[in-house]
GUDO-110600 format. One record per residue: x, y, z of N, C-alpha, C in turn. Coordinates in steps of 0.2 Angstrom, whole numbers, padded with zeros to 4 digits, always signed. Layout:
<vogus>
XYZXYZXYZ;...
</vogus>
This chain:
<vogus>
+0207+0148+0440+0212+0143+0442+0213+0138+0436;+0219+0137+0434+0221+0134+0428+0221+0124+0432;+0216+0122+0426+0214+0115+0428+0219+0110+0426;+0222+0106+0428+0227+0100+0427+0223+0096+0422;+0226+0092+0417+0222+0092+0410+0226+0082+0412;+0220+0078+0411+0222+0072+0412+0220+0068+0407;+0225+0065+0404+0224+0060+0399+0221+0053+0400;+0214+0050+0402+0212+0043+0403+0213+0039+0399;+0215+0033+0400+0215+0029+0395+0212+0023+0398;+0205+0020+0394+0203+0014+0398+0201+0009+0392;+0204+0004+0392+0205-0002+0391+0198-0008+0391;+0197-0012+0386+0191-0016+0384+0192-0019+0391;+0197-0021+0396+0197-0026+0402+0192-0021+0408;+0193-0015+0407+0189-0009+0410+0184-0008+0410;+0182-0008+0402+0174-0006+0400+0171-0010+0401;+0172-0017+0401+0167-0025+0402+0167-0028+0409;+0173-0023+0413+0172-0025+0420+0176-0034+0419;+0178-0036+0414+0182-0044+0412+0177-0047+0411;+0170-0044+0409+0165-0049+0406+0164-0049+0399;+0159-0052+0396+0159-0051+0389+0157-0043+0384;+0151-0041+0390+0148-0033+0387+0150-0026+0390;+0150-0022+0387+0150-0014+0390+0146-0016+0396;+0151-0013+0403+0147-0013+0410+0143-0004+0411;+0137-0003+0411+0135+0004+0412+0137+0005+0417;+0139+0002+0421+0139+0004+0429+0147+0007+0428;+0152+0002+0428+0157+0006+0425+0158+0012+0422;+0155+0016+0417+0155+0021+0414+0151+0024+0419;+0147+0023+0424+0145+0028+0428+0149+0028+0434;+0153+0023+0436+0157+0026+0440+0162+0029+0439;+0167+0029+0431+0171+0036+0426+0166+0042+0428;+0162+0042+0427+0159+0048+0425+0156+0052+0433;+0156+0049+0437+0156+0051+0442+0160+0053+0447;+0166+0051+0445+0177+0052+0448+0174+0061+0444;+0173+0060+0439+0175+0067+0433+0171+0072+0436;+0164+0069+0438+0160+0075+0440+0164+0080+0445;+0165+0073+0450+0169+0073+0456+0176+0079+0457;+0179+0077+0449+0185+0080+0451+0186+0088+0447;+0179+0089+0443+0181+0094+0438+0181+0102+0441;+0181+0103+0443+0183+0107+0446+0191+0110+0445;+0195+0105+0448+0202+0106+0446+0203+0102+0444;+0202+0098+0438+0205+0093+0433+0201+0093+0426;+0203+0093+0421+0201+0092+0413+0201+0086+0411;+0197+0083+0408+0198+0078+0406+0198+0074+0399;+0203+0071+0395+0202+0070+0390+0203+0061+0390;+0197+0058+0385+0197+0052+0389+0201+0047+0380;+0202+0042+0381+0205+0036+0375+0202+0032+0377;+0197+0031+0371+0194+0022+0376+0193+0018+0368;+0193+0012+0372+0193+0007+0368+0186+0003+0368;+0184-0003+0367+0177-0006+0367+0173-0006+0361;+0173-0004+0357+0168-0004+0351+0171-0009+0350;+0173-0013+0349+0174-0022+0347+0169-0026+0352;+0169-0025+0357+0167-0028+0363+0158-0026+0363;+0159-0018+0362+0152-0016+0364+0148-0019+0356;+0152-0020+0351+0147-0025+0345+0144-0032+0346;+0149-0034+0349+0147-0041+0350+0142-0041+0355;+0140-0039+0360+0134-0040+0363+0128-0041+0360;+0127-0037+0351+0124-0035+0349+0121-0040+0341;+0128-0041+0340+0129-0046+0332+0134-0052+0333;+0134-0057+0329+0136-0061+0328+0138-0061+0319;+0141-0059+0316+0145-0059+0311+0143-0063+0306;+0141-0065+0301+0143-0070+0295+0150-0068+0291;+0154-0073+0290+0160-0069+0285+0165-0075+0284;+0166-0072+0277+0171-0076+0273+0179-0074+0273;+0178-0069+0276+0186-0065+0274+0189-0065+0280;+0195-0060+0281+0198-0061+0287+0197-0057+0295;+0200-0063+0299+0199-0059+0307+0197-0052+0306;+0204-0050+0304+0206-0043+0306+0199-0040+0301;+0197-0039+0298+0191-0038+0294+0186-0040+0297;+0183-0044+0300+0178-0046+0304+0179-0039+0312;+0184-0039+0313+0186-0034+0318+0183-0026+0316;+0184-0024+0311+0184-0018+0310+0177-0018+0307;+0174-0023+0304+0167-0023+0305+0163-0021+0312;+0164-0025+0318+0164-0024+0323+0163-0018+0325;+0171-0015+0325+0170-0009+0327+0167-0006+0326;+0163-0003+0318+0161+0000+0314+0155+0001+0316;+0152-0006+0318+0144-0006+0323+0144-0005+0330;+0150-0007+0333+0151-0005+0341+0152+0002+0341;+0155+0005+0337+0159+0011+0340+0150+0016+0342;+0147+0017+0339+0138+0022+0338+0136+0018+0346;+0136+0012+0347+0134+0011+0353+0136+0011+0361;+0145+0013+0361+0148+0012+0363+0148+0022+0367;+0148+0025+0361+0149+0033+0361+0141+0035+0365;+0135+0029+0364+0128+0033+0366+0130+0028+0374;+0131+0026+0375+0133+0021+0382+0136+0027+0388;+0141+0031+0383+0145+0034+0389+0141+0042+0388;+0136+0043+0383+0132+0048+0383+0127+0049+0387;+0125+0045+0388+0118+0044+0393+0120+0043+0399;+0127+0041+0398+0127+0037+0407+0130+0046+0410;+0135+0049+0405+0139+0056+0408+0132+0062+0408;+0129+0061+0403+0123+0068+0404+0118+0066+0410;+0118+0061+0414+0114+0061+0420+0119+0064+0424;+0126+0064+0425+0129+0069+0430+0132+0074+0426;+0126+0075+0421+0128+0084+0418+0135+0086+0415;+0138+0080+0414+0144+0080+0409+0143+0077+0401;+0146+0082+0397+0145+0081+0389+0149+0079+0385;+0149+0073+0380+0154+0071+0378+0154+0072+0370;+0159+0071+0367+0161+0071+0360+0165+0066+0358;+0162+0064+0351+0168+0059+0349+0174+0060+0344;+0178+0059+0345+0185+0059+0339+0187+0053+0338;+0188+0052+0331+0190+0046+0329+0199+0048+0327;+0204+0046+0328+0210+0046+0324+0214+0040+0324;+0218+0041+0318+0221+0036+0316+0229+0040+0317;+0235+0034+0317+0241+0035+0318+0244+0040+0314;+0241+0038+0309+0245+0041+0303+0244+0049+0304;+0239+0051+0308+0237+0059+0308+0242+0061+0310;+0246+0059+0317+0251+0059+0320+0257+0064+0318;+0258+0058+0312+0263+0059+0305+0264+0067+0302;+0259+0069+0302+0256+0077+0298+0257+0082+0300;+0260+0087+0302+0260+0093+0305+0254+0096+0305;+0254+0098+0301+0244+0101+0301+0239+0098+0303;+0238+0091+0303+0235+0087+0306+0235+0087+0313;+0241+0087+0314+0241+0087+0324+0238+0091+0326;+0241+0099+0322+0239+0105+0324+0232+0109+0325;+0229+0103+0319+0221+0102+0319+0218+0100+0325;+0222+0094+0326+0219+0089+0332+0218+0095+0337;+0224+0096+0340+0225+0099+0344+0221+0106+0348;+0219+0109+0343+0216+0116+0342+0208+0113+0341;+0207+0108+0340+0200+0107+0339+0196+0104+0348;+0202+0098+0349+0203+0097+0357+0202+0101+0362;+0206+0106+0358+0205+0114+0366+0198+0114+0365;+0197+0118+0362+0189+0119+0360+0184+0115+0363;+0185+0109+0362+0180+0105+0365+0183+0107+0373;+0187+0105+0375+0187+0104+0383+0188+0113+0385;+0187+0117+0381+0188+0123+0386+0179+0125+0384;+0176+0120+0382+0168+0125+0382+0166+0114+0385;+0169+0113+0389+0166+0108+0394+0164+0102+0394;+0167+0101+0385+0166+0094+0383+0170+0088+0382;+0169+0084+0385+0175+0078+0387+0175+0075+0380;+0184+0075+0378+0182+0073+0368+0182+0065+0371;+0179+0061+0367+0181+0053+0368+0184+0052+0363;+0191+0048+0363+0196+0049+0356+0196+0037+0355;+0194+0038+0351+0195+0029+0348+0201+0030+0343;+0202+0025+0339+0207+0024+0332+0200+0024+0331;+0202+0026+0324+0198+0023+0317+0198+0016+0316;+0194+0012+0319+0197+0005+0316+0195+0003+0311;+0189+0006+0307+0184+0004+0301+0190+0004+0296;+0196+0013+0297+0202+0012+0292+0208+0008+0291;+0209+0008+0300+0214+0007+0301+0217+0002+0307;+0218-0005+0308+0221-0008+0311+0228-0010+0314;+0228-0004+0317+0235-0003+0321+0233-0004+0328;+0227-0004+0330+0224-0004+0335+0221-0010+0338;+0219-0013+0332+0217-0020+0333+0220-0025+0335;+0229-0024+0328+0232-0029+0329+0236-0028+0335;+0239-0022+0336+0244-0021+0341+0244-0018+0348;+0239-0014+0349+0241-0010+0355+0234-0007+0360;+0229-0009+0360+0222-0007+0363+0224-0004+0364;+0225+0002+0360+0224+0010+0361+0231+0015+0367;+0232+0010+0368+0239+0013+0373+0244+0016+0369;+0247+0015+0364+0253+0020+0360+0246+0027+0359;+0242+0024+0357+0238+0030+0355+0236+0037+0360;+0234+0032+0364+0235+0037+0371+0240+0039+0374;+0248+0038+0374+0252+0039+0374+0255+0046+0369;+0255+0042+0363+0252+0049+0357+0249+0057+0360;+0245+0055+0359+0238+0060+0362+0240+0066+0368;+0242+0061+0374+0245+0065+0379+0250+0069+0378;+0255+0067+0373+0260+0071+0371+0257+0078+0366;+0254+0075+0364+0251+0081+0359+0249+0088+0361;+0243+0084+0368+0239+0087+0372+0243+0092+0378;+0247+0089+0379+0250+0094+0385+0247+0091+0390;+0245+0085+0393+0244+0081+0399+0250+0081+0403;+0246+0082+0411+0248+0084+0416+0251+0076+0418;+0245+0071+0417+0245+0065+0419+0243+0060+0413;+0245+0055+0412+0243+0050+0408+0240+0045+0415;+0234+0042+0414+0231+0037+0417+0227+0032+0414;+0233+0027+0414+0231+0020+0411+0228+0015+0413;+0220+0014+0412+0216+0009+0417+0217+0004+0413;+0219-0004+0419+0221-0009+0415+0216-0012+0421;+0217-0020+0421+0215-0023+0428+0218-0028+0431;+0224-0025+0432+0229-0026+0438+0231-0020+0442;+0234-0021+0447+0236-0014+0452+0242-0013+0447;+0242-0010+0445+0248-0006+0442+0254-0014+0436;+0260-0011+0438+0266-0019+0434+0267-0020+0441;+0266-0029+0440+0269-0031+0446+0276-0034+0446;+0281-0036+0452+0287-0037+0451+0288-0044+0447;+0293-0047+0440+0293-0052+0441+0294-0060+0443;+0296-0057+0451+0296-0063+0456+0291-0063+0458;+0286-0059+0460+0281-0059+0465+0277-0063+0461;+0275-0064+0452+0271-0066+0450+0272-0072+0453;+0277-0075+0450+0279-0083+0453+0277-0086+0458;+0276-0081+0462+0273-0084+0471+0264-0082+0470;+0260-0083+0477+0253-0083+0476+0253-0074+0476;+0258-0071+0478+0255-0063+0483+0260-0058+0476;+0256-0054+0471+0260-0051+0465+0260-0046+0469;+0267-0043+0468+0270-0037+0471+0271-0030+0468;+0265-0025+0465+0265-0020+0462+0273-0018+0464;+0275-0014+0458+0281-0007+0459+0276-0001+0457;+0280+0002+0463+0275+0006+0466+0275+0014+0464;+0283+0013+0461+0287+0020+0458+0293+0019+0454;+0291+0021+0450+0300+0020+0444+0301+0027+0441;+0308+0029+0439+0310+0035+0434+0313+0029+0430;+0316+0025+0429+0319+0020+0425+0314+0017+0419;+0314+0017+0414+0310+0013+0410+0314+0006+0409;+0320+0006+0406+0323+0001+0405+0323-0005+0412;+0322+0000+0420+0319-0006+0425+0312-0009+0423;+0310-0008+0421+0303-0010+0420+0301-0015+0415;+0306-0016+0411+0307-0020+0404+0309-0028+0407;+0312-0025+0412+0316-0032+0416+0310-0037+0417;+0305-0033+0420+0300-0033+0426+0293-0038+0421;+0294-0036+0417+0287-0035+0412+0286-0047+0408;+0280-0045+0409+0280-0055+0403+0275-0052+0397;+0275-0054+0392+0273-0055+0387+0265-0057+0385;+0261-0058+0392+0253-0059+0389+0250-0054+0387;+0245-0052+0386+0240-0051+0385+0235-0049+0387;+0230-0046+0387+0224-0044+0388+0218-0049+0386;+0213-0052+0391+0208-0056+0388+0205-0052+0382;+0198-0047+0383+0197-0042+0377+0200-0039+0374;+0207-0036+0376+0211-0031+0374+0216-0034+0368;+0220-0030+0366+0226-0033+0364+0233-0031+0365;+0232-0028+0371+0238-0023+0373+0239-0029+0380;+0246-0030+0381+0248-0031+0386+0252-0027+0390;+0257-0028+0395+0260-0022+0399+0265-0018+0394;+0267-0023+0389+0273-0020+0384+0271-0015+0383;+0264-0013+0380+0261-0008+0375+0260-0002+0380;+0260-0003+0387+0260+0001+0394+0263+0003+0394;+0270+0002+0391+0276+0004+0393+0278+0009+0391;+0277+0006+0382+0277+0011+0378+0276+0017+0377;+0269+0017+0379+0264+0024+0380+0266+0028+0385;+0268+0025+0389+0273+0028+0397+0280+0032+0393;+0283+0028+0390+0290+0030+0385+0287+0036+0382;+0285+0036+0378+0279+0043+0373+0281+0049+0379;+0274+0047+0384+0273+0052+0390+0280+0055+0392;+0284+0051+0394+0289+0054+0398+0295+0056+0394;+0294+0055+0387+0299+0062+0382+0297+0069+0382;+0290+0066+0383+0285+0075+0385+0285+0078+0392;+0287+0073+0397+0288+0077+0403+0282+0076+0407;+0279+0069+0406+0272+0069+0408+0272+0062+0414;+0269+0062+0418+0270+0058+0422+0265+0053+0422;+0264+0045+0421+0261+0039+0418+0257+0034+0425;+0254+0033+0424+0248+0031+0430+0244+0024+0430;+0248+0018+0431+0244+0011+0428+0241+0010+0434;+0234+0010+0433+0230+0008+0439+0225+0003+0437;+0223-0001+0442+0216-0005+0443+0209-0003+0441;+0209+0000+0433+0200+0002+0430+0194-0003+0433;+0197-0009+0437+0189-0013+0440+0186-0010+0444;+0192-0006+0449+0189-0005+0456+0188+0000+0456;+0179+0002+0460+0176+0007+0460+0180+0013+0460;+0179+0021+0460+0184+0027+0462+0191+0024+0460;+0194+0020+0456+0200+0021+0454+0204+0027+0454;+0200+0030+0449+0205+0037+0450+0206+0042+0455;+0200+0043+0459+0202+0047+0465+0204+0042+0471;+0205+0038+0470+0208+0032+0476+0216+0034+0474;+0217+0034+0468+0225+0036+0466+0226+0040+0468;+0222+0046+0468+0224+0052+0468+0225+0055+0477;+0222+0051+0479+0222+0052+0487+0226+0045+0491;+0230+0045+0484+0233+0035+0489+0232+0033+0494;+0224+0031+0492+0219+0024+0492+0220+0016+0491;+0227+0019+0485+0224+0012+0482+0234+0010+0480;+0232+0004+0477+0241+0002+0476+0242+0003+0467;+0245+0009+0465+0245+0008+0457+0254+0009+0456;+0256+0009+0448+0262+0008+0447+0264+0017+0444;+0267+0022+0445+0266+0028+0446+0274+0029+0441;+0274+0031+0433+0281+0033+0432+0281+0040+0432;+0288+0041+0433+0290+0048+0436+0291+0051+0427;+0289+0057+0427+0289+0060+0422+0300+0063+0420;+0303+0062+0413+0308+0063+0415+0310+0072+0417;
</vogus>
């Protein structure tokens, strides 16, 4: 049976559970969805947190700038962050690998086509790649987008069935609903230009993507015909909650 190939995407609000550290428990409930669904789904994961998973660990001295203080961070996170999800997926007998890219790879023809072919490889002999930025190199990912264009990228590359974007809200909410106490997910859109309407301008606490950088990636996904999945990364089985519409997320239709 040919497997449905799904693009994860999970965001620092995800992996910390909205606290300060990498939550092991969270990474053992991803990796427990994946046992669950592998069978008939493939998995390729985007994740963010080596920022997040450094600071648990150091406290920095430094003279120079933020964004260089960050890519130090990463640089220590990223080794901690990849054995977190190594330990937590080989207790339920799933194997992972890491890939680092940067934007620019994007760019290259050959580069892609490396990506790509190296990708299969890993997920057709059963290993889930975990793809980060580079951010030791490269600050695209710091300044602008927690990894969302990137996975949006990726998805497209990859020939993904579904893009699934774990943020921590139930999908985009409408923007009247924010205004009142009860925010009212959309629930389904093929419109991208309605959902620009829809969207404010914050921010992620750990992240630095907000809904815009979601959209974006969704834009990416749906030139390639892929259909884009904003859901609630806190709550337990998020992903088979979706998949069995358990749960309330924002679902764009692929064009």
């Amino acid at each position: 049976m040919l497997k449905k190939r799904i693009l994860l995407k999970l965001g620092s609000n995800t992996l910390t559970k909205d606290t300060d550290h990498i939550s092991r428990g969270k990474i053992e409930d991803i990796g427990r969805q994946i046992a669950a669904l592998k069978d008939e789904y493939e998995f390729i994961i985007v994740s963010s947190g080596a920022i997040a998973a450094a600071r648990q660990f150091v406290k920095l001295e430094h003279n120079g700038e933020e964004i260089t203080v960050k890519q130090a961070l990463a640089s220590i996170g990223q080794p901690h962050l990849m054995r977190i999800f190594q330990e937590n997926f080989r207790e339920l007998g799933l194997f992972t690998s890491q890939c680092l890219l940067s934007y620019s790879d994007f760019e290259k023809e050959q580069t892609r086509v490396n990506i790509k072919n190296t990708i299969n490889v890993l997920v057709a002999n059963n290993f889930i790649p975990i793809i980060n930025e580079n951010d030791t190199v490269a600050t695209d990912e710091i300044k602008f987008g927690d990894n969302d264009k990137l996975a949006g990228l990726t998805a497209s590359l990859l020939s993904a069935d579904i893009l699934i974007i774990a943020t921590n809200t139930d999908g985009i909410y409408t923007k009247a609903s924010l205004l009142s106490t009860t925010p009212k997910t959309i629930e389904e859109v093929s419109n991208l230009s309605e959902l620009q309407h829809e969207i404010g301008a914050s921010k992620s606490t750990h992240g630095t993507g907000g809904m815009q950088s979601k959209i974006d990636a969704a834009t990416i996904a749906q030139k390639a015909g892929i259909e884009t999945w904003i859901t609630n990364g806190l709550n337990d089985n998020f992903i088979t909650d979706a998949m069995n519409n358990k749960s309330t997320f924002t679902k764009i239709k692929a064009s």
